[in-house]
N, C-alpha and C positions, 0 to 999 in steps of 0.2 A: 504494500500500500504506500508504504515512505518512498520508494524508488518511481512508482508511476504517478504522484503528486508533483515530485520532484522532475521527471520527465515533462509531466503538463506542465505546470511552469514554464520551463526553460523553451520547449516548443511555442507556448504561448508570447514567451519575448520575442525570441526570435520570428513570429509571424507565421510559423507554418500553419496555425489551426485559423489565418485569418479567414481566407474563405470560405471555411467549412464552420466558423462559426456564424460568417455572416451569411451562409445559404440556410442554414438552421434558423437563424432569429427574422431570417424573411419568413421562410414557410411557419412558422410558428405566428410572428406578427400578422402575417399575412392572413390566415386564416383565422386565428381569432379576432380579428380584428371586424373581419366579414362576419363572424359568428357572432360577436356581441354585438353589431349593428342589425343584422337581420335578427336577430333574439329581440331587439328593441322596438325595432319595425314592427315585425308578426306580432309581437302585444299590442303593439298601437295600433295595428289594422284589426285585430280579433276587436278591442275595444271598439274603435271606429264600427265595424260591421255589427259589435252588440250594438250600438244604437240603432238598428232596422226592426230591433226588438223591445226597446227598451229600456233591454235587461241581460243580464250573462243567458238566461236558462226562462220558457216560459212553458207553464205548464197549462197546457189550452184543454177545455173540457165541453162538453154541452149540456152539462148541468153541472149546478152550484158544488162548486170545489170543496171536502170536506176539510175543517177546520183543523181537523192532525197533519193534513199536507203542510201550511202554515209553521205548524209546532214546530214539527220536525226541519223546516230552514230556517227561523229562529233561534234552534239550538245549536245548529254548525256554524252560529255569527252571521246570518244571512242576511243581508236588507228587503223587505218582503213589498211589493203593493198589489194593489186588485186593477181588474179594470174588467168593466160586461159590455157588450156592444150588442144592438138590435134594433130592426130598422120601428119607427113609428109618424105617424104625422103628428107635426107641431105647427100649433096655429097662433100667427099674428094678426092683429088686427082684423080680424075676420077673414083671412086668408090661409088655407092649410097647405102643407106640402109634406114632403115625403123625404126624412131625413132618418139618417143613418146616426143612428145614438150613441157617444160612448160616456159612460162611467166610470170615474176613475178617484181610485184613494188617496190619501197622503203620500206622501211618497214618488207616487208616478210623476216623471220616469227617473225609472232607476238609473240610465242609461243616456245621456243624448240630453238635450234641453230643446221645449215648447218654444216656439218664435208667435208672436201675438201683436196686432195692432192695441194698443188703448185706445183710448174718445179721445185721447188729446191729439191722435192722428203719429203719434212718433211709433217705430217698431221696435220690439225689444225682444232679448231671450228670457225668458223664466224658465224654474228647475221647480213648477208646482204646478197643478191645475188649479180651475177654479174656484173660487170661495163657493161654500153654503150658500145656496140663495142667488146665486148668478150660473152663466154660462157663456159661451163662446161660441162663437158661428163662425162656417166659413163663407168665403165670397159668393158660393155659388150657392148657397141657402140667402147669405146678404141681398144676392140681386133678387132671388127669384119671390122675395117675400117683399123688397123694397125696406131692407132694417137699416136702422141706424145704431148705433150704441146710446144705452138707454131704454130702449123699447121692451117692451114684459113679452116674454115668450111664454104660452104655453105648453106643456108637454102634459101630455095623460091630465090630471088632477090637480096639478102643481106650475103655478105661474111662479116664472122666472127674469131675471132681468138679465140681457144682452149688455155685456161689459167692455167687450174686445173681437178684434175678427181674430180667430183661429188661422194663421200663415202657415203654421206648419209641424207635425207633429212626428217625434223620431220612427215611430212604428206604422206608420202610416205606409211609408216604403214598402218596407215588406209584406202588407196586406194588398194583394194581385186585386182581389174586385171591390175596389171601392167604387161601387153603385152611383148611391144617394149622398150627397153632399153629409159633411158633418158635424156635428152639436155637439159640444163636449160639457158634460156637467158635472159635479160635486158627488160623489160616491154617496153621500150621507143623503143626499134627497130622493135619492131613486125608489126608497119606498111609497114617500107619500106621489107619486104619479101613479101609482096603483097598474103602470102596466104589465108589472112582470106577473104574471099569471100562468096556470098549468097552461101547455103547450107554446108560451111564448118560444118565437123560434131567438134565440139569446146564447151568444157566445161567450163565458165567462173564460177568465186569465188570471193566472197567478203569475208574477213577476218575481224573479228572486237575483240576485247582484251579489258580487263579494270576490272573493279571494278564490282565484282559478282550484286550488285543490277542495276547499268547500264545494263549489258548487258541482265541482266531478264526485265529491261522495253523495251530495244529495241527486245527483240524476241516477248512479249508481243504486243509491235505497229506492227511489221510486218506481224508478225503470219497469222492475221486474212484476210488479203489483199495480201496473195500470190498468185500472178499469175500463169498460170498455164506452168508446166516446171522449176517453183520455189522449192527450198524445202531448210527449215532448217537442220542444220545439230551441234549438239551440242555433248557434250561428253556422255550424256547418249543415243545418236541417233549413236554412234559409233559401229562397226561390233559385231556380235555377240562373237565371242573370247575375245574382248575388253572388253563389256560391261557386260558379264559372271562373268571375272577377278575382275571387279571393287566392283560388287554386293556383290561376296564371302566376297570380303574385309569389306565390309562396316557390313555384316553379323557377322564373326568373329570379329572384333572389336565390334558392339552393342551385342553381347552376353559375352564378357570381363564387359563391363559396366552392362548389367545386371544381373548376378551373384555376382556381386560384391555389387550391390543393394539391392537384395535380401538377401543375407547374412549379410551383417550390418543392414539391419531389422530385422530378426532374433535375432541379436547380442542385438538391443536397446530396442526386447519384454523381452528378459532375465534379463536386466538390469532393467526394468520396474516393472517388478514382482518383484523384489529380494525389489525394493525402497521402492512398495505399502506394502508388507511385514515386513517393517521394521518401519514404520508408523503406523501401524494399532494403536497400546496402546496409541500414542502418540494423536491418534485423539478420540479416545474414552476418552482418559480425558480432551481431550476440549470439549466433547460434554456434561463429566459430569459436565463441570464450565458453561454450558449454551449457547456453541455453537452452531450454527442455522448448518445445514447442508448447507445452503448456502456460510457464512462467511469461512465455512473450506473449500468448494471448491473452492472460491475465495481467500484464502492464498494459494494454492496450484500451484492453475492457473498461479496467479501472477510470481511465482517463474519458473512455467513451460515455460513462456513466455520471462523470465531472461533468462531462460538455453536453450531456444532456438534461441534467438537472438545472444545471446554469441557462445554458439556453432557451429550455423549456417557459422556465420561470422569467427568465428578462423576456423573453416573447411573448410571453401571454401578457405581462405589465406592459409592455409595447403595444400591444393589441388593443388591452382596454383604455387606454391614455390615450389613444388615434381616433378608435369608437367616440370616446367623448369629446373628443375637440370635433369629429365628425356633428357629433348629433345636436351640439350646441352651433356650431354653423347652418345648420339645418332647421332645428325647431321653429325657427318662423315661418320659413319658404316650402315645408313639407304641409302645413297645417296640422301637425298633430305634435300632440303631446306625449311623448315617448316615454316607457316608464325607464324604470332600474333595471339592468338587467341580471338575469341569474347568475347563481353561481357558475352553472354549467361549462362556458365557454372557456371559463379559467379554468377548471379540469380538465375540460377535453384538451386545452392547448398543453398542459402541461404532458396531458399522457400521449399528444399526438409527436413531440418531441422525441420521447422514449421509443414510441412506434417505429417512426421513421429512421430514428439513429439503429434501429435494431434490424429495419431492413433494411436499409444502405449502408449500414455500418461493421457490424457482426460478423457476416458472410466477408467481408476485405479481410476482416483483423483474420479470420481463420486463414486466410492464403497469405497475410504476411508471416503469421507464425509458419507455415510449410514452406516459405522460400529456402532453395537451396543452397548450401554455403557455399560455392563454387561460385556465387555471382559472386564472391568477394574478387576473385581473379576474371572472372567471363562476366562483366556487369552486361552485357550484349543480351544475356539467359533472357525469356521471358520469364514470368511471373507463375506460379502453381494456376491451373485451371481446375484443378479437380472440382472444386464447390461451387463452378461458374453458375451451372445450372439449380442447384439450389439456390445459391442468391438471386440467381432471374424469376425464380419458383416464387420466393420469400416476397419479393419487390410487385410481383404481378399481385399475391395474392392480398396484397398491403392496397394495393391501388384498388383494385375490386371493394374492399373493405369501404374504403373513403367514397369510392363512388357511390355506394347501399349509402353512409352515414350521410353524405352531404346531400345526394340529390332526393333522398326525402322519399321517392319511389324509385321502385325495380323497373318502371318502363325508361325513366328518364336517365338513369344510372346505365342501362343499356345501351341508351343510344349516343349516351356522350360517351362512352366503353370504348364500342363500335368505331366513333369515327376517331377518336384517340387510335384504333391500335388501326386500324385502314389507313393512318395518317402515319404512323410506325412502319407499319409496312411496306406501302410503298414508296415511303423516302429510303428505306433501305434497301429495296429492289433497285429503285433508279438510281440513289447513291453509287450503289454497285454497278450498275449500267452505264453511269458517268465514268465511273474511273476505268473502265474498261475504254471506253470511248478515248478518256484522255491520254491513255498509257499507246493507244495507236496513235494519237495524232500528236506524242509530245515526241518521237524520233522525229517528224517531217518539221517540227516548229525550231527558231534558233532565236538566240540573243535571250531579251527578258522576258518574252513569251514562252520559253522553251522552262525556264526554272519557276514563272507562274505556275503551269500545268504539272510541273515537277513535284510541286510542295504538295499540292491535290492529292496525288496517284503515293509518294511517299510516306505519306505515314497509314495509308489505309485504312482499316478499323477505326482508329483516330478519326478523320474525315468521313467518315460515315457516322461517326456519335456526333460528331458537330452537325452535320447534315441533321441530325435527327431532332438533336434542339433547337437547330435555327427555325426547322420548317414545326414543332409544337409550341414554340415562342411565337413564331409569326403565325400561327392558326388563330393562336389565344387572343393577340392584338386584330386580327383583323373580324373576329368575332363578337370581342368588346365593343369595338370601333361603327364598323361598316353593319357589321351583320345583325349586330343588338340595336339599330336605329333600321336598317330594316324591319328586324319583328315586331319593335314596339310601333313603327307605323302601323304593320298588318295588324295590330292589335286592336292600336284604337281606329280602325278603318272598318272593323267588324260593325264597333259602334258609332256613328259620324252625327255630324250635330242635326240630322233633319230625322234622326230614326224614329220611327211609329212611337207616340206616346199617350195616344187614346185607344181606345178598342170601341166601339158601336157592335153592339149582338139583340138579338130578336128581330132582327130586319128580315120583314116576311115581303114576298118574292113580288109584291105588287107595288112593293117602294122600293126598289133598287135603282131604279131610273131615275125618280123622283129625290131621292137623297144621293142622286149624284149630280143632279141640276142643282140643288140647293147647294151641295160643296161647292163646283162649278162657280156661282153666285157669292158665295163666298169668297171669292178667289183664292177658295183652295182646290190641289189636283185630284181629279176623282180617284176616288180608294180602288181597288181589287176586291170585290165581294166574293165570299166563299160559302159556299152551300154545308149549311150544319145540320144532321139528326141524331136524335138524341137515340140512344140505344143501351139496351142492357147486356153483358157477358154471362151468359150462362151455361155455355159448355164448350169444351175445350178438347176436340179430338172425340164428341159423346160421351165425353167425363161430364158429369155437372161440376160447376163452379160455386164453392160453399166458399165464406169466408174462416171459417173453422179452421178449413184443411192448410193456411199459409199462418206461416207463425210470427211474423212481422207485422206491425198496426197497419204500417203504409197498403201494404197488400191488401190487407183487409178491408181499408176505404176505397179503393180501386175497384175492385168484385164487389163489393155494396153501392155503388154508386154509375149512375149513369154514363157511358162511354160520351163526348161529341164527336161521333162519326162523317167525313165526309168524302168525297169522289174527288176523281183527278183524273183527267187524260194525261196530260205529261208530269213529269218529275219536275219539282219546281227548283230553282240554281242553290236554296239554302237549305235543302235535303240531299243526302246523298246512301245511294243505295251501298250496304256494304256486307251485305248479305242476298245468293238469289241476283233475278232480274224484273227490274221494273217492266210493265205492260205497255203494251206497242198503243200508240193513241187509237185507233180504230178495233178496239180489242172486244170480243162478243163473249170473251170468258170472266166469269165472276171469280174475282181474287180480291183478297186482302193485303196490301202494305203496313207493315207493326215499327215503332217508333223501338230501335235497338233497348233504350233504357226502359220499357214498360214491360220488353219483350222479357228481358233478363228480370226482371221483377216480378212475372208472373209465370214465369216459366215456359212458353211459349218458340217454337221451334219453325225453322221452316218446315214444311209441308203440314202443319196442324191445320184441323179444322175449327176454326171459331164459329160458332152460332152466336147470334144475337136476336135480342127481341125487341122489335120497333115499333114502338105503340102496339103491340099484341102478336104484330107478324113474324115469323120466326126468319130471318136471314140469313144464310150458313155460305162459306166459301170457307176455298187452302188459303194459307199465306205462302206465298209465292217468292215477298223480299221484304228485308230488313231495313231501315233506313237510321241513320245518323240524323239529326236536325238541328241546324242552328239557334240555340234557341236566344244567342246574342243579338240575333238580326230586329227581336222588338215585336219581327212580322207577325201574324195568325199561321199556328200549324197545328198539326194534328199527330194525336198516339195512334188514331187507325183510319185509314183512305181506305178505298174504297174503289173497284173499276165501277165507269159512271152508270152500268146497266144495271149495278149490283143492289142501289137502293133508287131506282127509279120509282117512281111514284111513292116514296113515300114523304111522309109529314115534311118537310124540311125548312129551315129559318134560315136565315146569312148573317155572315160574321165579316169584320172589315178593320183595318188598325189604319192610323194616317197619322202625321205629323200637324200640329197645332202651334205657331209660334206663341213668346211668352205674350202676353197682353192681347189674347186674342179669346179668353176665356167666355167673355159675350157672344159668341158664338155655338157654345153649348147649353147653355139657355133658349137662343131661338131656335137652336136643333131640338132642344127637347118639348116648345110650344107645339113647332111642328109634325113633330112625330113623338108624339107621346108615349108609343106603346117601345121605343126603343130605346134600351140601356146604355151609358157611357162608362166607361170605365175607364179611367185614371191611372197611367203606367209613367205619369212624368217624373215624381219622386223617386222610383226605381231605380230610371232612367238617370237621374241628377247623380245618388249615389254609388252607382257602377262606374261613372263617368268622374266623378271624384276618386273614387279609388284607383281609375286609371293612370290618371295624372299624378296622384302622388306613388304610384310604384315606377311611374317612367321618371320624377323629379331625384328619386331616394337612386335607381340605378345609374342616371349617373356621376353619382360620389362614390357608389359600392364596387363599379367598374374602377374607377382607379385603382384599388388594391390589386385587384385581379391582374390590373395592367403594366402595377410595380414586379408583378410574380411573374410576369412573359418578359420584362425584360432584365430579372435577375436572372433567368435560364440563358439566354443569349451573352450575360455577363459571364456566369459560370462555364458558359460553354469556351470562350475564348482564355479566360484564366488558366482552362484546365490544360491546355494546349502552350502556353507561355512558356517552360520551360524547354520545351522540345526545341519549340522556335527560336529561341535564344540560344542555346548548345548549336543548333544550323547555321545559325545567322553568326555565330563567331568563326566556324570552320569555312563557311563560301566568305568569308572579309578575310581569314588569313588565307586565303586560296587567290584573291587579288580581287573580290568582287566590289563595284563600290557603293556605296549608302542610296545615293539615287536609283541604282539598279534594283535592289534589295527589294525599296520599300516599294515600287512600281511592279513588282512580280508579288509583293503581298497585298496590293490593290486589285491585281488580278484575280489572285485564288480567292481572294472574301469574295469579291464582284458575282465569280462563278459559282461557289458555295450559295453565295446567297440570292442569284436567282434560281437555282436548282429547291430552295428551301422555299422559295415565294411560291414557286410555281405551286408544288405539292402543300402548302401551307393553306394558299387559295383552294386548292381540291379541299381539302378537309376540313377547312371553314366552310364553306358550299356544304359540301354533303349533310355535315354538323346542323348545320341552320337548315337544311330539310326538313333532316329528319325530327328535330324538335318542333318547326311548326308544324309540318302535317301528320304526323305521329303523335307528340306528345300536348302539345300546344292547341291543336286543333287548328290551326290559323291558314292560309293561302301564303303560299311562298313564291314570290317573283325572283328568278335569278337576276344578282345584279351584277353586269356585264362587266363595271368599274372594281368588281371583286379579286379578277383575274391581274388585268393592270396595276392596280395597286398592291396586289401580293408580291406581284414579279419585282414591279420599279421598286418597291419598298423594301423586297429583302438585299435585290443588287444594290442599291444604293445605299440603305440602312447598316447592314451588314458589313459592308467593305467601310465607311466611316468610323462604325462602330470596333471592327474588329483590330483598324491601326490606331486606333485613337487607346484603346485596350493593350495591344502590342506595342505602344511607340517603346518602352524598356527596352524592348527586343535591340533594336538597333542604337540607344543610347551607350549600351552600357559595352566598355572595352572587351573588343575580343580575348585578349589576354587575361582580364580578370574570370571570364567565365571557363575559361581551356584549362586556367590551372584550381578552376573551382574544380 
């Protein structure tokens, strides 16, 4: 222990463990650094996304919640409120309409804050609802009644006084059919209106808030003992818009962390290599003073265990000091309030250190202790290979590891796997193909193009790991760069600012025309009507469909509840079939189309027979094709199409979504004079906060992308370090051989030139391929290849590269041939 303390030391004055301490406290800094900023983020967006609720956790019921549910989140430190919603008429001034009611206790909202006009006309937030004895309206109950604030609302038995307009309420978002405009009033009056009566149809809520491990043991205790008309309702149980939005985020962010992981591995095999290499003489004369192969693996070790404790720990303190000057730069421009993050990161950095040293490090020390003592006289030997292959074993199965840990999912960890080692391989296929190439055409070359292509083809192996870092350094920057402003366009282009944020349904087939002259007139463009009947699931291949038989809630409201089935001649552009084939437009056969996620939810296969019952008639067809559906696009789709013969003649209404600019709200009042018997529904709050979360997960990636982008170009640094001493031993023997300095550094402008457009080229491939397969595979997204991808990989590694690599090497040629000959 005293001799290998004593060695680090002395190594550590002298500078040899410099790069391998500084490829360590990148990879280390680097990725927790990423980890406690996305740690801080994902809380701030989970929070952000509980306000669509409210609340952390809501427990929605269709009858009165019993008062031990309460108890029991109480007891875990919970913050508990109610709220019941149910539509009624309330009348002003001898004027009644039809408003959508909610109830709500102290407390509400747990989660998000009320936006509210007063009578004084100024807007504000509040973190309460209304007092006893008043209430809140919104605009479109304001216009449709002619209210002012001040005015007595009636509701059921109980007159009330109008205080403020209702702007906007956290949970509102996430409820899809908000109908009837809405009343919001005081928990405490809702008895004396006397409406709630047996059969009232009333939605009651429990709300509960608190401390993430709390409210996972109380969904935990309730879960299992929900009654039935019970259902959990949490932020990943949020609409599918919401929960889409959320996913991407968390996608984008673990793909920032795991490149960045990746690449300071890379960064600490380069530095690994250069260390064992510079060791080697030093072990073979302890092995000729009588060194055991064990004692030198066990000075080694000792030291490896120094430098990863030390390093571990200054990197993770690196990490969290960078997170926090990050997130305080950010706190105001992200819009969200970040919390503390855990402990987590600090752990994993410290044990990610130890990982790493232990698979790039370990496997060397064991083949410095094997080097044979004859390099004392033949320093020419190579190195032991025996354990080659177990350390490539050790290092692959370390990289798979980080990929499962950082990308969060096995699809995602796949596909950046994938083009990482497609990107491995064939830089070292064409690596190999290059020097082939150069070793024929460097006999026909002369002068300083002859020792450019010399240096290439000479150190082989060598020049094929450089090859291999330049073109995984230049993948990562141009995937940061180019490729991550590609996805996040295609991301927010899914959703664009004109997308559908109304719905119109029960539009029966003799105002279709008419409520598109009225749009028309409007000067808005008439909508796409879509033919809707309602239908029941009731057997499945001649199995009947019992909701018993599926042991999940969701299931069970599905099979209990009525289908909206509709026809289709063609496949529409934000469907796409991925199972099966879609029906030829002139098609005389009855088939069904199933929306993939309802398919998998109810068990449902190709070739099953569905039956359906349509107002009494029994309907039955195969499903023929699966489909995918965008459900980002806002538009009207459907869980089951229909070929258009299949429910001919029967009941059918139409459905239709459009875009509404803001201040144009008067418009759905004179739609609803006009056609009274048809429903509006309000998807622009949804819309608002999807579109919020978009924006700040595109603001947050790029500050998360720089780390990433310090980690591609510490691998490009370590790849040239690693190579510096060779360089320097050549470049004194061709200067005592009579070569001169100009010549020298113009034949090492060369080979980086060459290396690094050979790196660009294959760099751009696997960037490409990379950014496919994550939008159309894991992402969901449309991917345009960008032509500028190819150009800028190639211009960027030849020119990057060859700057970088003498600017890196200028020692090479400072330092006197004679002091290195007789080093």
């Amino acid at each position: 222990m005293t001799l290998a303390l004593r060695l680090f030391l002395r190594e550590w004055r002298a500078g040899e463990l410099t790069v391998f301490v500084l490829a360590l406290l990148v990879a280390v800094a680097a990725v927790t650094t990423v980890s406690f900023f996305t740690d801080r983020v994902n809380q701030a967006l989970d929070r952000q996304a509980s306000e669509l609720l409210a609340a952390d956790l809501v427990l929605a019921s269709d009858h009165p919640i019993e008062a031990h549910r309460e108890a029991q989140a109480r007891a875990l430190g919970l913050a508990v409120a109610h709220s019941a919603v149910f539509p009624s008429m309330v009348v002003a001034a001898g004027h009644a309409h039809l408003a959508e009611i909610k109830a709500v206790s102290e407390g509400y909202p747990l989660r998000g804050r009320l936006r509210i006009t007063a009578a004084t006309g100024k807007g504000m937030d509040v973190a309460h609802g209304p007092a006893p004895g008043t209430v809140w309206a919104d605009a479109r109950l304001m216009g449709a009644l002619n209210l002012v604030p001040g005015n007595v609302i009636e509701v059921g038995r109980k007159a009330l006084t109008l205080v403020a307009v209702l702007e906007r309420e956290p949970d509102r978002a996430g409820d899809f059919f908000n109908i009837a405009p809405r009343l919001m009033m005081n928990e405490g009056d809702l008895p004396a209106t006397g409406l709630i009566t047996v059969g009232s149809r009333i939605r009651y809520r429990l709300l509960v808030a608190g401390q993430p491990r709390a409210v996972a043991a109380y969904r935990r205790a309730i879960e299992p003992k929900l009654a039935r008309g019970e259902r959990l309702e949490g932020v990943s149980d949020a609409r599918p818009e919401i929960r889409s939005a959320l996913e991407r985020s968390r996608s984008y962010l673990g793909l920032a962390a795991l490149v960045a992981a990746v690449l300071s591995s890379v960064a600490l095999a380069l530095a690994a290599r250069r260390f064992v290499i510079r060791h080697l003489d030093a072990c073979a004369i302890m092995r000729c003073l009588g060194a055991a192969q064990r004692r030198i693996f066990g000075l080694y070790f000792v030291q490896l265990l120094v430098l990863g404790a030390v390093g571990g720990l200054v990197g993770s303190l690196m990490g969290m000091a960078a997170q926090e000057v990050l997130a305080r730069l950010l706190a105001g421009q992200l819009g969200l309030l970040l919390p503390l993050p855990g402990p987590m990161p600090l752990i994993e950095g410290m044990l990610l250190g130890a990982v790493l040293l232990t698979a790039f490090g370990v496997v060397p020390l064991a083949r410095l202790a094997r080097v044979p003592t004859l390099r004392v006289l033949r320093r020419e030997l190579a190195p032991p290979t025996g354990l080659g292959r177990a350390g490539q074993a050790l290092a692959v199965a370390v990289l798979a590891a980080l990929f499962l840990w950082k990308a969060g999912e096995p699809r995602l960890a796949l596909y950046v796997a994938t083009g990482l080692g497609a990107v491995l391989g064939v830089a070292w296929l064409a690596a190999s193909a290059l020097l082939a190439l150069v070793a024929r055409l460097r006999s026909r070359a002369h002068g300083v193009l002859f020792y450019g292509l010399a240096a290439v083809t000479r150190r082989g192996e060598s020049s094929r790991l450089v090859i291999l870092a330049f073109a995984v350094g230049l993948m990562a920057l141009l995937l940061v760069t180019l490729v991550r402003g590609d996805l996040l366009a295609s991301w927010q282009r899914t959703l664009p600012a004109n997308a559908p944020n109304r719905f119109l349904i029960n539009v029966q087939p003799d105002q279709v025309s008419s409520l598109a002259h009225f749009m028309n007139q409007q000067g808005l463009a008439p909508p796409t009507f879509y033919p809707t009947v309602r239908g029941r699931l009731i057997a499945i291949n001649d199995r009947p469909v019992r909701a018993r038989d599926y042991a999940d809630e969701r299931s069970q409201r599905l099979v209990e509840r009525e289908f909206n089935l509709s026809w289709a001649s063609t496949l529409r552009s934000d469907n796409r079939v991925v199972a099966g084939r879609f029906w030829q437009a002139q098609t005389g056969l009855s088939q069904w189309s199933v929306e993939e996620g309802i398919a998998k939810t109810l068990g449902i296969r190709l070739g099953d027979r569905l039956r359906f019952d349509v107002a009494g008639t029994v309907v039955e067809a195969p499903v023929t094709n699966l489909r995918h559906v965008d459900w980002d696009s806002m538009r009207v789709n459907f869980f089951v199409i229909g070929t258009p013969g299949l429910l001919a003649g029967q009941p059918a209404s139409y459905i239709t979504s459009f875009h509404l600019p803001r201040g144009r709200e008067a418009v759905l009042d004179a739609l609803v004079r006009a056609f009274p018997n048809v429903s509006v529904i309000d998807v622009a709050a949804i819309l608002e906060e999807v579109r919020g979360i978009m924006d700040r997960v595109a603001q947050t990636l790029e500050f998360v992308f720089l780390f990433t982008l310090l980690a591609g170009l510490m691998v490009l640094y370590a790849a040239l370090v690693a190579t510096r001493d060779e360089r320097m031993y050549e470049a004194a023997l061709m200067r005592a051989l009579g070569a001169r300095r100009g010549q020298l550094l113009l034949a090492q402008w060369l080979e980086f030139a060459l290396i690094g457009a050979l790196a660009g080229l294959v760099g751009a491939a696997g960037a490409a391929f990379v950014a496919w397969a994550l939008a159309e595979r894991v992402l969901d997204l449309p991917y345009t290849m960008n032509p500028m991808l190819w150009l800028i990989g190639v211009a960027a590694g030849c020119v990057g590269v060859a700057f970088a690599g003498v600017f890196a090497t200028r020692r090479v040629l400072g330092t006197p041939p004679l002091t290195i000959l007789r080093g």
